[in-house]
Structure formats: structure tokens, C-alpha cells
C-alpha positions in Angstrom: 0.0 0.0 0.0 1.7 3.7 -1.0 1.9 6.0 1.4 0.8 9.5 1.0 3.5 12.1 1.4 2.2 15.3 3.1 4.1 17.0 -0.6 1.6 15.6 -2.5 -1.0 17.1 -1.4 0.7 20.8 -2.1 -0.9 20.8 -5.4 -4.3 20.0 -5.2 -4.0 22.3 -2.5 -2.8 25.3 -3.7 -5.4 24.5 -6.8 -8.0 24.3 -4.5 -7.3 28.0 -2.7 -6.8 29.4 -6.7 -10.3 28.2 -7.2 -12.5 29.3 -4.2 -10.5 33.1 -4.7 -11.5 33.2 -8.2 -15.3 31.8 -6.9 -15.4 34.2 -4.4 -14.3 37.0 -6.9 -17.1 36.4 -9.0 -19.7 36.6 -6.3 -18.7 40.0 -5.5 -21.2 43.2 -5.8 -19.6 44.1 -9.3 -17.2 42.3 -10.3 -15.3 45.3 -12.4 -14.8 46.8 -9.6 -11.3 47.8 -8.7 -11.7 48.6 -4.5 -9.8 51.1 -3.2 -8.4 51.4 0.9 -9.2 55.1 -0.1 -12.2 55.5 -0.2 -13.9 57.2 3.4 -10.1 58.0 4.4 -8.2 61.3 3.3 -6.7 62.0 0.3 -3.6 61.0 0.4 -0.6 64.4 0.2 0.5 65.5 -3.8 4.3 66.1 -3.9 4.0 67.9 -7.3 5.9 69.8 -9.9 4.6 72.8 -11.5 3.9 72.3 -15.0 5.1 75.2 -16.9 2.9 78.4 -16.6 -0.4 76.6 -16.0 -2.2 77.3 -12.6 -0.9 74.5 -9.9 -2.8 73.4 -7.0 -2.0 71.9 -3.2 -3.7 69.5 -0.9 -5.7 72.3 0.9 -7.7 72.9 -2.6 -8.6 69.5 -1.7 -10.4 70.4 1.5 -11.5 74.2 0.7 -15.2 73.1 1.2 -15.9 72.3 -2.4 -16.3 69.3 -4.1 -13.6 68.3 -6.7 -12.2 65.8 -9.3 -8.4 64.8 -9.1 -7.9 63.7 -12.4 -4.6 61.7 -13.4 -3.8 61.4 -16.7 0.0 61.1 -19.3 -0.1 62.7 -22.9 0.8 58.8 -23.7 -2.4 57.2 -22.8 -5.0 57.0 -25.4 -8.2 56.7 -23.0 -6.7 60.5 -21.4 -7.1 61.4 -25.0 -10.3 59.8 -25.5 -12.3 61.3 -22.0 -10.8 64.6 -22.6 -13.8 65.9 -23.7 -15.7 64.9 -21.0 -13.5 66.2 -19.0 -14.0 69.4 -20.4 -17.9 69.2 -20.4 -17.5 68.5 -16.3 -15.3 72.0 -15.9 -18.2 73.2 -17.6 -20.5 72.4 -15.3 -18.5 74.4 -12.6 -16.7 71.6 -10.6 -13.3 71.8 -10.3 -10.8 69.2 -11.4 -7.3 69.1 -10.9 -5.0 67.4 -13.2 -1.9 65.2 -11.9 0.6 64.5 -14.9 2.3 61.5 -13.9 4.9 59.8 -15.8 5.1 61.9 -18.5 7.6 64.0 -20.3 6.8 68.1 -19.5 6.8 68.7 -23.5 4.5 66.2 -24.4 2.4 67.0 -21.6 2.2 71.0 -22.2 1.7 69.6 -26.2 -1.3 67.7 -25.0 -3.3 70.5 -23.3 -2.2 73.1 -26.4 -4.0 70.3 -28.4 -7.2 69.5 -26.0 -7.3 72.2 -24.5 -7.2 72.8 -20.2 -10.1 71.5 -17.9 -8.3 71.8 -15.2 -8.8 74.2 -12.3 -4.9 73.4 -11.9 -2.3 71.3 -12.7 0.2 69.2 -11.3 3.2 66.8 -12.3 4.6 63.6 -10.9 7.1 62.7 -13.4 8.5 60.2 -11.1 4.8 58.7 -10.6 4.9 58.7 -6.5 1.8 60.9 -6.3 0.4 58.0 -8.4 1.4 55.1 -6.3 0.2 57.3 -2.8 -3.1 57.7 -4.4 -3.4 53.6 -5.5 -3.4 54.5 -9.3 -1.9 51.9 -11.8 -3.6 52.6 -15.0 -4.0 55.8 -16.4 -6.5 57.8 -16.8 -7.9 57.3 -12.7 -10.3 59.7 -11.3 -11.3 60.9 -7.5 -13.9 62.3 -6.2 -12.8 63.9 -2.9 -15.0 65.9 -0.2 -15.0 69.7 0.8 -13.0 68.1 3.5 -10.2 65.9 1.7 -12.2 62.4 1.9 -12.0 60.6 -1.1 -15.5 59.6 -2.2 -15.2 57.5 -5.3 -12.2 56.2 -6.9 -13.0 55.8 -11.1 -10.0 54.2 -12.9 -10.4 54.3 -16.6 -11.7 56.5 -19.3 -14.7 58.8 -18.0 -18.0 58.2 -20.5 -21.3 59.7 -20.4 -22.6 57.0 -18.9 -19.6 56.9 -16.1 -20.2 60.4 -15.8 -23.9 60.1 -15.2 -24.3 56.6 -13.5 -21.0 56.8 -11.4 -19.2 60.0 -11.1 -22.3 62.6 -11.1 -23.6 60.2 -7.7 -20.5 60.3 -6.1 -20.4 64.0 -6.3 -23.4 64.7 -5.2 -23.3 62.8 -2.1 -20.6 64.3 -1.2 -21.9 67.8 -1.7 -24.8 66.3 0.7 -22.6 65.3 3.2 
């Protein structure tokens, strides 16, 4: 009779825990989601660059009392190119949103808002990317929702539609604004 070596079961295992994550993972709320430890907890400090002559910004236009966006986006990424419109249709409206540039060359970036044109309230750059990683973001474009008083409301990462805008972002603003 063969004995069973403790080894052998390793496998089956570590196959079995693969399977009830991805189980579990499917059973979730929505499953697109991406969570974020963020959200309820303050917005994490911007160690930022100016970018050339445009207006700038610093975490206490994050807890003025208003509502705002915190936008990060790269001249390189083609959904930042593709929600930039939107983006320009939400300034419209009279919220604010402030633009992080992360990972991006200064030129390109300054080329980029020449071409779009600016919906930010200010802008700032993270060339090295660490505003990025203290704010959870590994994909551009992300967007944030934060409080009049610095809470971060609603983290969006991808490209911002209509229907994001109306069914997502637009919610998440106004309930902060009710808060």
C-alpha cells in the first residue's frame, strides 16, 4: 500500500485555494470593480511639480469646502485622450478638477493640453509617478472624487464616458456635496 506524502498534497492544495479566490471573486457586488483602501479615508498628500505656466494646485484645494475631481492622466495614454472631452464638459458644469501629470515627459504634456485644451482648475506633475502610487493608481486615466473636507468619495479608474459620468461620477459627487 503507497503511502501518502504530506508533498503531495501541495498541489491539489494550492489549486483548490486558486479556485474558491477566483469563486469568491465572482460573487462580488460588481465584479469590475477595482476597490480602493481610499475611499472614506483622506486624500492621500500631492508632492508635485509645476507644470510650466499653467495654474498649480495643493492639498488644501482639496479640503476648501468644495467638491472636486483629481484627475490623473499622461499625454501617452490614449483613453486620457479619449475622456478629454468629457473632462472638459464636467469644468463646464463648474466643478473643479485638478489634473496630476504622472509619468510623463513636460513637452508632451504642455503639447497635450495646447491640443485639447485645459479642464483643469490646476495642474500638477509627478514625473516620477509617486503621487500616483500614494493615491493607488496603476492605470492611467484614474479619477477621485474627494470631499469639501479631503475624503475621497469614489475612486474611477479608466476612461470617463457619459454613462460613467452620469451613473458613477455625477452620484458620487453629489453625495458628497450632501454630506
Amino acid at each position: 500500500m503507497a503511502k501518502i506524502r504530506p508533498l503531495m498534497l501541495a498541489p491539489p492544495l494550492v489549486f483548490a485555494a486558486f479556485a474558491a479566490l477566483f469563486l469568491i471573486g465572482n460573487f462580488r457586488e460588481d465584479r469590475d470593480a477595482l476597490p480602493s483602501t481610499l475611499i472614506g479615508r483622506e486624500a492621500p498628500s500631492l508632492q508635485m511639480g509645476q507644470l510650466a505656466e499653467f495654474d498649480t494646485f495643493s492639498d488644501d484645494d482639496l479640503r476648501a469646502g468644495e467638491v472636486t475631481l483629481v484627475n490623473f492622466w499622461a499625454s501617452w495614454c490614449p483613453p486620457c485622450r479619449a475622456e478629454h472631452p468629457m473632462l472638459e464638459m464636467i469644468a463646464g458644469t463648474g466643478l473643479p478638477i485638478y489634473g496630476v501629470n504622472a509619468r510623463d515627459e513636460p513637452g508632451n504634456a504642455i503639447a497635450f493640453i495646447e491640443e485639447l485644451g485645459n479642464p483643469f482648475a490646476g495642474i500638477g506633475t509627478s514625473r516620477d509617478g509617486r503621487s500616483a502610487l500614494d493615491w493607488g493608481v496603476y492605470g492611467m486615466p484614474e479619477t477621485f472624487v474627494v470631499a469639501g473636507d479631503g475624503t475621497v468619495m469614489l475612486r474611477y479608474p479608466g476612461e470617463i464616458t457619459r454613462s460613467v459620468w452620469e451613473n458613477r461620477i455625477l452620484p458620487a459627487v453629489e453625495a458628497a456635496r450632501a454630506r
